[in-house]
Phi, psi and omega in degrees: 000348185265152190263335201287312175301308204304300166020293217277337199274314188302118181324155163293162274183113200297150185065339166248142186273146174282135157295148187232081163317072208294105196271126189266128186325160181282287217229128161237132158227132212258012213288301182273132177317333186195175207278179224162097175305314181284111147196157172241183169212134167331146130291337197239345156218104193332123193060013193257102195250181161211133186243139179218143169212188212311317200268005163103029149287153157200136195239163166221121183271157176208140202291146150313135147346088192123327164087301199309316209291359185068020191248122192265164152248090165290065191336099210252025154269127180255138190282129187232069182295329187180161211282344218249151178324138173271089176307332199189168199191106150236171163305139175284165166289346204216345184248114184295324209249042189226124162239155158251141175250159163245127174272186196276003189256353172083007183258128181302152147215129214271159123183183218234000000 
């Protein structure tokens, strides 16, 4: 009953290639500087992710007000507890403002 699925489901047409539509991100944030690996999303606050990348930034996104529109509020000061990459991140568990990141040097380091 839906026309937009049977659509997407239906063989091509001999001789024509099916279009390809490039579908554009919901949210682009231009924050980090180089590429970046590291993210979480809270346990203790709904939508609340931290992103960390290669030059040691970790930025925290918080969805906007109204949630739907897919539109973030990025803090675009980055937290820089240390110089070395951020391989990983997670969110405390029990704690809003607390992540530890791992850097490439392998030292927990606590901060908010």
């Amino acid at each position: 009953d839906n026309p937009a699925a049977a659509a997407a489901q239906a063989p091509a047409k001999k001789g024509k290639k099916p279009q390809m539509h490039a579908a554009k991100p919901l949210y682009s944030f231009s924050g980090h500087q180089t590429e970046g690996f590291a993210m979480d999303w809270s346990r203790t606050v709904r939508g609340r992710l931290a992103t960390g990348d290669c030059n040691g930034n970790i930025h925290v996104w918080n969805p906007r007000d109204g949630g739907g529109d897919g539109a973030w509020n990025v803090d675009l000061r980055s937290y820089a507890a240390h110089t070395d990459s951020v391989e990983d991140i997670q969110w405390s568990p029990t704690e809003a403002t607390v992540s530890r990141p791992v850097p490439s040097t392998r030292r927990f380091e606590y901060g908010t």
